[in-house]
C-alpha positions as CSV (number, residue, x, y, z in Angstrom):
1,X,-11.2,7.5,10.0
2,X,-9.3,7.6,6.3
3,X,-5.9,8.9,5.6
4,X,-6.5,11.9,4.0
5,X,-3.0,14.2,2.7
6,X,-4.1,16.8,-0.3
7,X,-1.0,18.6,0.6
8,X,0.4,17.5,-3.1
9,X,-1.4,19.0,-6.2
10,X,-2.2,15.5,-7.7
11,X,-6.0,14.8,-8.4
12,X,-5.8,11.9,-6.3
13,X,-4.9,13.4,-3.2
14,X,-7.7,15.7,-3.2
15,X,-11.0,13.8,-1.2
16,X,-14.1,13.8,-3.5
17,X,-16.7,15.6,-1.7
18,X,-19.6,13.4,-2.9
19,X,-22.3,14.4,-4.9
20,X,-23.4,17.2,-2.4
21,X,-22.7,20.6,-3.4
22,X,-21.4,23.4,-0.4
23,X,-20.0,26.2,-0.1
24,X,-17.9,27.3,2.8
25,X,-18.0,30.2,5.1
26,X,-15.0,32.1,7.5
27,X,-16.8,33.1,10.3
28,X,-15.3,34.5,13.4
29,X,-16.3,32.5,17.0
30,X,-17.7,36.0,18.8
31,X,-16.5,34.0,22.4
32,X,-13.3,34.1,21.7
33,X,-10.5,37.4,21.2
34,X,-10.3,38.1,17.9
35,X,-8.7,36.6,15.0
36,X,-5.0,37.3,14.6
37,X,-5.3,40.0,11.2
38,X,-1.2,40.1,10.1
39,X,0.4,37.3,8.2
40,X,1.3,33.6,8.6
41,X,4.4,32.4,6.0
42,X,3.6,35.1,4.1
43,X,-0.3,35.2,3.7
44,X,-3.1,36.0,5.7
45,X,-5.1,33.0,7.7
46,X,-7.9,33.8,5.8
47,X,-6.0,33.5,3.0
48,X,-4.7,29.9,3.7
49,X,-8.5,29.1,4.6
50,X,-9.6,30.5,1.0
51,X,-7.4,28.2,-0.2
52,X,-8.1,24.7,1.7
53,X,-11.3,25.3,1.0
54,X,-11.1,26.0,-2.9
55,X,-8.7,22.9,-3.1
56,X,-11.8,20.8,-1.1
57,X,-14.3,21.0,-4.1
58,X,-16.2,24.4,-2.1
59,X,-18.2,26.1,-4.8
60,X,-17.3,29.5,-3.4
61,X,-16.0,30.9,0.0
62,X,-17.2,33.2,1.9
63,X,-16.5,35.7,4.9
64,X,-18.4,36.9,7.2
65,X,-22.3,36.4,6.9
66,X,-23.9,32.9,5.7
67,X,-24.1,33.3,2.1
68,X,-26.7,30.9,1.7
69,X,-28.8,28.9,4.2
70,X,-26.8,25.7,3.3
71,X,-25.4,23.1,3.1
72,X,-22.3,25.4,4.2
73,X,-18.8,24.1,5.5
74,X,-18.4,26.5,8.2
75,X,-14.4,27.3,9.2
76,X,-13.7,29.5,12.5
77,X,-11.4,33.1,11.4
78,X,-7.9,33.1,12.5
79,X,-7.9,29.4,13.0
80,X,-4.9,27.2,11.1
81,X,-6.1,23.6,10.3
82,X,-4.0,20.7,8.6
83,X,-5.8,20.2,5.7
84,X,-5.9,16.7,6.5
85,X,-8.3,17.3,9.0
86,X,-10.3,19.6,6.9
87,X,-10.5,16.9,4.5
88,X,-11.2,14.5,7.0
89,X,-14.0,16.1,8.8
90,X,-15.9,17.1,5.3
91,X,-15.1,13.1,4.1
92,X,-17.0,12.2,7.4
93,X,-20.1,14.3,7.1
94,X,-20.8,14.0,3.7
95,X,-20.8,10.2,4.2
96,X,-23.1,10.4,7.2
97,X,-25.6,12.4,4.9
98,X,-25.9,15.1,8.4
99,X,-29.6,16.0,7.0
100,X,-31.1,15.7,10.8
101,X,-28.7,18.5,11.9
102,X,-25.5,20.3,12.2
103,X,-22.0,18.8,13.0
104,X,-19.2,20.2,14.9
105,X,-15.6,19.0,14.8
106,X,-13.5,18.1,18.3
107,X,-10.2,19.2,17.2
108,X,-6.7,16.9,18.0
109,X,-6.5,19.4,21.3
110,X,-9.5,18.0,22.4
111,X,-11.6,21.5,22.0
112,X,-15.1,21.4,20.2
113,X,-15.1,23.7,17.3
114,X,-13.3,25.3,14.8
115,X,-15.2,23.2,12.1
116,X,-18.8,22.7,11.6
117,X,-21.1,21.7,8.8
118,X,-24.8,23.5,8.4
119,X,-27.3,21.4,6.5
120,X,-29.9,23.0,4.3
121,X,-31.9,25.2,6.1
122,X,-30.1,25.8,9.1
123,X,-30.3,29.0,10.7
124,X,-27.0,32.0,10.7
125,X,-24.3,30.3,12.0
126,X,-23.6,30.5,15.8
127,X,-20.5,28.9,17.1
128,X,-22.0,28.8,20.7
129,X,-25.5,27.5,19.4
130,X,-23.5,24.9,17.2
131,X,-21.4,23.6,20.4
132,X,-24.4,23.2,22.1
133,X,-26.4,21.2,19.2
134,X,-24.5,19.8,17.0
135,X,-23.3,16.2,16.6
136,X,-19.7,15.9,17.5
137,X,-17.3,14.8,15.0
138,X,-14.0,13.5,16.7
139,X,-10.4,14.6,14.6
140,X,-8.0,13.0,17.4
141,X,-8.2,9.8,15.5
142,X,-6.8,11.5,11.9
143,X,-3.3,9.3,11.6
144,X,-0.4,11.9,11.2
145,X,1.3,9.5,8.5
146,X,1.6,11.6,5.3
147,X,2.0,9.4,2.2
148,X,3.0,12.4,0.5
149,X,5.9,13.8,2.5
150,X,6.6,10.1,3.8
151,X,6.2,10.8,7.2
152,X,4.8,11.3,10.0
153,X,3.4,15.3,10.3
154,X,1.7,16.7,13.2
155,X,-1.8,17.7,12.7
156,X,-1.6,21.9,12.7
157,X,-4.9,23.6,15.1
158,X,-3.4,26.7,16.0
159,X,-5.1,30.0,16.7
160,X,-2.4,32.6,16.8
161,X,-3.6,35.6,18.6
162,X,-0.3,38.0,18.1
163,X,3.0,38.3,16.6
164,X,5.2,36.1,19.2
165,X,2.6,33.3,17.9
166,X,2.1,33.5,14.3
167,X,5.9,33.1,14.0
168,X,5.6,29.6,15.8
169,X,3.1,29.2,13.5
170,X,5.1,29.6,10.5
171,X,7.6,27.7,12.0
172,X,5.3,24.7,12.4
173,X,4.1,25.1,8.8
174,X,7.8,25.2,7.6
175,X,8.5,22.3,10.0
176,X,5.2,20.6,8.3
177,X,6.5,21.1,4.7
178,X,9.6,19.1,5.1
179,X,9.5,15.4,3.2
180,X,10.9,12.3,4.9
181,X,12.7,9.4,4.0
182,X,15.3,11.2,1.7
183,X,18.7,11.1,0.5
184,X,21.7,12.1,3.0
185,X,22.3,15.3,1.3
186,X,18.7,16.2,0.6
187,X,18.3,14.8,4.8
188,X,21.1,16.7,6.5
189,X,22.4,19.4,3.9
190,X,20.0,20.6,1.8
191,X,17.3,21.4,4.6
192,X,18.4,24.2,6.8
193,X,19.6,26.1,3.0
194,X,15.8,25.9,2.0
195,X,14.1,26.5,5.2
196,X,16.0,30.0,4.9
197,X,15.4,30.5,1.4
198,X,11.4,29.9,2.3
199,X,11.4,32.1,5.0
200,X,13.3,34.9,2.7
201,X,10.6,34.4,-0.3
202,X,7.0,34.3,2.0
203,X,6.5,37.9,2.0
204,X,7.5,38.4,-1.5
205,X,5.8,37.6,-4.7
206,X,8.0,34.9,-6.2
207,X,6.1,32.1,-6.6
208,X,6.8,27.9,-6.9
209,X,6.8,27.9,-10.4
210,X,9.3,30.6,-10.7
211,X,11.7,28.6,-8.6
212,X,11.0,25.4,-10.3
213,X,11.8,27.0,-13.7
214,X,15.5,28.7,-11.7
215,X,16.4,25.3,-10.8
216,X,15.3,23.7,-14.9
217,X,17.6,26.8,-16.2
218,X,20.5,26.5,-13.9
219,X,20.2,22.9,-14.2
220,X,20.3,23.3,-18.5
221,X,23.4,25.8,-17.7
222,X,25.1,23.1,-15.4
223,X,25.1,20.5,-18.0
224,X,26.0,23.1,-20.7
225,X,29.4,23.9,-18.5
226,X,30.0,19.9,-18.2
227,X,29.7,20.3,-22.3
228,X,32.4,22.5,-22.3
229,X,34.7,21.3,-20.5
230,X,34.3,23.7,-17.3
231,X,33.5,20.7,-15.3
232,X,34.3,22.5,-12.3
233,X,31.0,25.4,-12.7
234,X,29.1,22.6,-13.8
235,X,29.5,20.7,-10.6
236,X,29.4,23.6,-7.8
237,X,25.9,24.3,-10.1
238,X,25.0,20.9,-9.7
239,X,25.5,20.6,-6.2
240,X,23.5,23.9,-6.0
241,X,20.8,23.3,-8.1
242,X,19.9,20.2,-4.9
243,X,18.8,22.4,-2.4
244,X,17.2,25.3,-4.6
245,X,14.9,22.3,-6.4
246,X,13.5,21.8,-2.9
247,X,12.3,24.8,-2.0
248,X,9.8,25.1,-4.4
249,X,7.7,22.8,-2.6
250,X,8.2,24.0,0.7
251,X,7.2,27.0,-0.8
252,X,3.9,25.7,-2.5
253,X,3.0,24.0,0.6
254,X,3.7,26.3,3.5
255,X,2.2,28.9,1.8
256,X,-0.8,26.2,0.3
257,X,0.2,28.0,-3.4
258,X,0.0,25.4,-5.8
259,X,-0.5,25.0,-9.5
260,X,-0.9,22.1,-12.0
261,X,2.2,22.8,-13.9
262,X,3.9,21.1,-10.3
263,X,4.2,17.6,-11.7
264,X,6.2,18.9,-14.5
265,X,9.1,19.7,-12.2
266,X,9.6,15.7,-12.3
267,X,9.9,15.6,-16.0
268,X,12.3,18.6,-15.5
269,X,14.3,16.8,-13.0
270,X,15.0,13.9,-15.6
271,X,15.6,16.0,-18.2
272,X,18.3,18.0,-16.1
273,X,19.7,14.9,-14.6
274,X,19.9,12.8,-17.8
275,X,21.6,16.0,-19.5
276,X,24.3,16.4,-17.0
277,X,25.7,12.7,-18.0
278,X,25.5,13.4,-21.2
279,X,27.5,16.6,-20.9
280,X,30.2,14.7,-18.6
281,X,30.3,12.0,-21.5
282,X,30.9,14.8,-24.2
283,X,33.7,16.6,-22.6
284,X,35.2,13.1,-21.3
285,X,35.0,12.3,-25.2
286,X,35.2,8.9,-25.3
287,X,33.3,6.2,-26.5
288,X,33.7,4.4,-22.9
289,X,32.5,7.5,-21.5
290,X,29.2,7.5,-23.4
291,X,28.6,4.0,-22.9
292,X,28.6,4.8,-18.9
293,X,26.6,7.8,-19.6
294,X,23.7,5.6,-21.4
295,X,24.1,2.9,-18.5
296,X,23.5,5.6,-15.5
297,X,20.7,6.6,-17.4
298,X,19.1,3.6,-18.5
299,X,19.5,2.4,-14.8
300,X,17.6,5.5,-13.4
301,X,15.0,5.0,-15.7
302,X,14.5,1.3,-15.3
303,X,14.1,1.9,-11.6
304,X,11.9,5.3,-12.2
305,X,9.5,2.8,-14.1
306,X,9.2,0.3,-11.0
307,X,8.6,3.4,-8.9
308,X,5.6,4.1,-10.9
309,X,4.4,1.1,-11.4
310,X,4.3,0.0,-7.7
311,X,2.8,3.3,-6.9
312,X,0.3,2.6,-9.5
313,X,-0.7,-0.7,-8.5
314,X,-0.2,-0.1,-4.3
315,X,-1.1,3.3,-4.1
316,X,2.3,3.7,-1.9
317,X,5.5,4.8,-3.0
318,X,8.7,2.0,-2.9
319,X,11.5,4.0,-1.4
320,X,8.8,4.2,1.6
321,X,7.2,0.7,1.2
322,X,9.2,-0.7,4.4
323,X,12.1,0.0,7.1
324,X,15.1,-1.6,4.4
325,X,13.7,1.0,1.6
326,X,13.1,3.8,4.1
327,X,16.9,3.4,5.5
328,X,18.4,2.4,1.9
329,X,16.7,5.7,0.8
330,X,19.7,7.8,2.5
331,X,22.3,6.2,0.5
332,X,20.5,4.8,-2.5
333,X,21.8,5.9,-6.2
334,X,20.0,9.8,-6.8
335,X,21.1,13.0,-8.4
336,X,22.1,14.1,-5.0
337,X,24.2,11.0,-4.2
338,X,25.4,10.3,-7.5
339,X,26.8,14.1,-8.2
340,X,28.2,14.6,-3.9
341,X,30.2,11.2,-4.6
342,X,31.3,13.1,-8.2
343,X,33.0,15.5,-6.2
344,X,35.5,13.6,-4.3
345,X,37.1,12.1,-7.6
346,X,37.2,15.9,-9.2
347,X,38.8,16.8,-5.9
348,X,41.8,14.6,-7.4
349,X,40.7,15.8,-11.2
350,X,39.9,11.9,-11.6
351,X,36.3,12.6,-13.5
352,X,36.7,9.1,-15.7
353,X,37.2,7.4,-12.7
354,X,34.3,9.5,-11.5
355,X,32.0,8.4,-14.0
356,X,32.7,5.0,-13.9
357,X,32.2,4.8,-10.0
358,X,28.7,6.3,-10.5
359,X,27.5,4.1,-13.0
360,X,29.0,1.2,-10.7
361,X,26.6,2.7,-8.2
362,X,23.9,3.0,-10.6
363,X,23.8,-0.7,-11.6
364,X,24.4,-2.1,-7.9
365,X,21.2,0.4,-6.9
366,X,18.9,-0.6,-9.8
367,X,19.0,-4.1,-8.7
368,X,19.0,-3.6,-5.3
369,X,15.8,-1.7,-5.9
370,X,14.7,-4.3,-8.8
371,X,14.7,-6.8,-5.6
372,X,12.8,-5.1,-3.2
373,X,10.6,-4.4,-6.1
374,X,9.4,-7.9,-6.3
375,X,9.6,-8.3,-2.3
376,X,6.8,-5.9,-1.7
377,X,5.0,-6.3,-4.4
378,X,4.7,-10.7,-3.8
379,X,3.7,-8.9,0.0
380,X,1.2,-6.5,-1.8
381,X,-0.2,-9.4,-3.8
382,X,-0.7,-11.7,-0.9
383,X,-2.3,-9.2,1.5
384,X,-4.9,-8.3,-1.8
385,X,-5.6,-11.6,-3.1
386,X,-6.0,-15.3,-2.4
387,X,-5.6,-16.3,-5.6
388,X,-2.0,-14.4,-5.9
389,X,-1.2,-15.8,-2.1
390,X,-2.0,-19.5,-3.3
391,X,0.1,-19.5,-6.3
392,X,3.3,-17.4,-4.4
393,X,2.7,-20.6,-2.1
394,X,2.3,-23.0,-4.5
395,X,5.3,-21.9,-6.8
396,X,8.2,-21.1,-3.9
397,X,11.1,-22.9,-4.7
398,X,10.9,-24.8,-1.6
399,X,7.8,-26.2,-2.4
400,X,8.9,-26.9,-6.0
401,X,12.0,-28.5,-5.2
402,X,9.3,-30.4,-2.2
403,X,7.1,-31.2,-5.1
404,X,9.7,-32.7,-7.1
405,X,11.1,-35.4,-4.9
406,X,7.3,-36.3,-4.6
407,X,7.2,-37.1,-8.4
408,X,10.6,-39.2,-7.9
409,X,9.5,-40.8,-5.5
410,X,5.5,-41.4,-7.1
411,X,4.1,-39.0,-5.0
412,X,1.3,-36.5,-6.3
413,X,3.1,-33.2,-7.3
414,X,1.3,-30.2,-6.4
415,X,-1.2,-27.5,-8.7
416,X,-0.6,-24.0,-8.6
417,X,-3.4,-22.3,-7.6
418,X,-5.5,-20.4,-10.4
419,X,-8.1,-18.3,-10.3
420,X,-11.0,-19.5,-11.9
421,X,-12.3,-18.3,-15.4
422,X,-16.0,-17.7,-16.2
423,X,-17.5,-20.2,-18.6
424,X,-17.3,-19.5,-22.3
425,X,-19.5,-20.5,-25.3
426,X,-18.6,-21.4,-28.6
427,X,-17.0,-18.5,-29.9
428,X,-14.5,-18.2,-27.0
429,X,-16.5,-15.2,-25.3
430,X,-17.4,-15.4,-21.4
C-alpha cells in the first residue's frame, strides 16, 4: 500500500481522490461507549476529523445522519486516525472502484472499523451491518516512514473515552509532530522548549501564522541589534528565535491547523538568516568582514539550490537521502549550528574570529553536501534509468583509465552508452 504523509500543507502531499466525488460523514459506532466530547491538543475530535477530511478533497462533512445516499467516506465519532491512514484507506477504495459494495477498514490494532466507504445507494450507515458486509481493507501494512518529518511516526488509532486518555492522546500527537534527522540544537535543545510552548498555546487562539510572523519580527530585530553594534541582544535573540521558529509547526500539525501562507516561513527563514550576516558584517565594518558575510551566504544558498533540486528530481529530501546525510545532518552548517558555535567566540568577545570560523564551516559544509549531492543523485539515476546506469558505467574513471591502456595497446576503447534518438526528417524535427 503507498506512502501516504499530508501532514505538510504542500499540494503534493495531499492524495488525489480520483475523479469520484464524496462527501464524508462522523457518525458515532452505537456498540461502543460514547465518544469522548472535551478536547484533544486543544480542539475537539470532531474537530480534527472536520479537518482530515476537508484536507482529503471531501466536498462537505457531515455529523450525524447520512447526508446523502453516497458515495460517503464514513469516519467513527471520538476516533483519532493518522491521516496517513485516512489517506491510505480512501487511496485504496477509490482505486478499487468499490461499486459492488461497502468497505470497511482493519485498523493497525487489528480491529475492524473505524473507517468505511458507502457506495451510491447504500443504505444509513450501520457500523455493525458494515462489519458484517463490507470488504475489509487492511491499514497494518501503511509504512510509518514520514518523508515529511523524516522519520519514522507511529500510526495514531486512538479512542479516548475520558480525561486520563485524551491527555495521552495529546501527548502522542505532540510526540507525532516532532521532525527527525535535525541539527544538534534543533535535536536535543530546542525540543522540550517547544513541546511546552505547544502545550501552553492549544487551548488558546494563537495560531501558526501568528508564531511564524513572532519569529520573522524578532528575527528582523536580531539582525537590527547586530547592526548596531549590540551584538550581544542580537545573539541571545538569535539563539531564541531557534526554538520559537519550531513551534509553529508543531502547532499546525498537532492541532491539524494549517494555511497556505506555511511555505512562506522558508523564505522568511532566509531572509532572517541572510540579514543576521549582513548585520554582523556591518557592525564588524570591514571589508574582510563583508566578504565572509557574502561567502556564508552564497554557500547556504548554493547548497539550498541542490536541496531543491534533488527533492525536485527524487521526490526525497538530501539531508535524509541516506545514513551519512542523516548523521551529518546533526552537525552540518545551519542557522542553529552556525549561530551556537558564534557564541563561544563572543564568550571571549572574539566576533571576527567568529565570523571567519563560520564561513570556514560554511565552505567545508557546502562541499561536503555538493558531494553527496552527486553520490545520490548517480544512485537515483541508476536505480531510474538504464540508459543513465550504462553511461555512469561506461564513463567511471576506472573504466576510462581501463579503456585507455586498450587504445595503447590497439585494443577497442569502449562507447558510452546513449540513449537513442527518434529519427528526424529533413528539417531536423523528430
Amino acid at each position: 500500500m503507498a506512502l501516504h504523509d499530508p501532514q505538510t500543507a504542500r499540494r503534493e502531499s495531499v492524495p488525489n481522490p480520483g475523479p469520484t466525488a464524496f462527501c464524508a460523514l462522523i457518525h458515532p459506532d452505537q456498540t461502543l461507549p460514547a465518544p469522548f466530547a472535551g478536547r484533544v491538543a486543544g480542539i475537539t475530535i470532531a474537530q480534527r476529523q472536520r479537518r482530515q477530511l476537508l484536507r482529503l478533497g471531501a466536498e462537505s462533512v457531515h455529523e450525524g445522519e447520512n447526508p446523502r445516499r453516497g458515495p460517503v467516506l464514513l469516519i467513527e465519532a471520538g476516533l483519532i486516525a493518522d491521516e496517513r491512514l485516512l489517506a491510505a484507506f480512501l487511496t485504496e477504495v477509490q482505486s478499487r472502484s468499490w461499486s459492488r459494495g461497502p468497505a470497511v477498514a482493519v485498523g493497525p490494532d487489528g480491529t475492524t472499523g473505524g473507517l468505511a466507504w458507502l457506495p451510491a445507494g447504500h443504505a444509513a450507515p450501520d457500523w455493525a451491518q458494515i462489519r458484517r458486509e463490507a470488504e475489509p481493507v487492511d491499514l497494518s501494512g501503511v509504512d510509518t516512514y514520514s518523508p515529511e518529518r523524516r522519520r519514522r511516526v507511529p500510526l495514531l488509532w486512538q479512542r479516548p473515552e475520558d480525561a486520563a486518555s485524551a491527555r495521552k492522546a495529546a501527548s502522542a500527537l505532540l510526540a507525532a509532530a516532532q521532525k527527525g534527522c535535525l541539527d544538534w540544537p534543533a535535536r536535543f535543545v530546542h525540543p522540550p522548549i517547544e513541546n511546552a510552548a505547544v502545550r501552553l498555546l492549544w487551548p488558546t487562539p494563537f495560531t501558526p501564522n501568528m508564531i511564524s510572523v513572532l519569529a520573522f519580527l524578532l528575527g528582523l530585530y536580531a539582525a537590527w541589534c547586530f547592526a548596531t553594534g549590540a551584538l550581544w541582544t542580537g545573539l541571545l535573540i538569535a539563539l531564541a528565535v531557534g526554538p520559537i521558529d519550531g513551534i509553529d509547526g508543531k502547532l499546525a500539525r498537532s492541532r491539524m491547523e494549517f494555511s497556505p501562507w506555511g511555505d512562506l516561513e522558508h523564505v522568511g527563514d532566509k531572509i532572517v538568516e541572510y540579514a543576521w550576516f549582513a548585520g554582523l558584517a556591518a557592525a564588524l565594518g570591514t571589508g574582510t568582514a563583508w566578504a565572509l558575510a557574502a561567502l556564508i551566504v552564497c554557500t547556504a544558498l548554493a547548497e539550498a539550490l541542490l536541496g531543491e533540486f534533488y527533492r525536485r528530481v527524487t521526490g526525497a529530501q538530501l539531508d535524509d537521502a541516506g545514513r551519512f546525510e542523516r548523521a551529518y545532518r546533526l552537525v552540518s552548517g545551519r542557522r542553529n549550528t552556525f549561530f551556537w558555535s558564534l557564541l563561544s567566540f563572543a564568550w571571549f568577545d572574539a566576533w571576527n574570529a567568529g565570523l571567519v570560523a563560520i564561513a570556514v564551516y560554511a565552505a567545508v559544509n557546502f562541499f561536503i553536501m555538493l558531494w553527496r549531492f552527486f553520490v545520490r543523485l548517480a544512485e537515483y539515476g541508476r536505480a531510474h534509468s538504464a540508459a543513465i546506469a550504462a553511461n555512469l558505467d561506461a564513463t567511471a574513471y576506472g573504466k576510462v583509465f581501463e579503456d585507455h591502456g586498450q587504445q595503447e595497446s590497439g585494443g577497442e576503447a569502449a562507447t558510452v552508452a546513449r540513449p537513442a534518438l527518434p529519427p528526424t526528417n529533413s528539417l531536423g524535427a523528430p
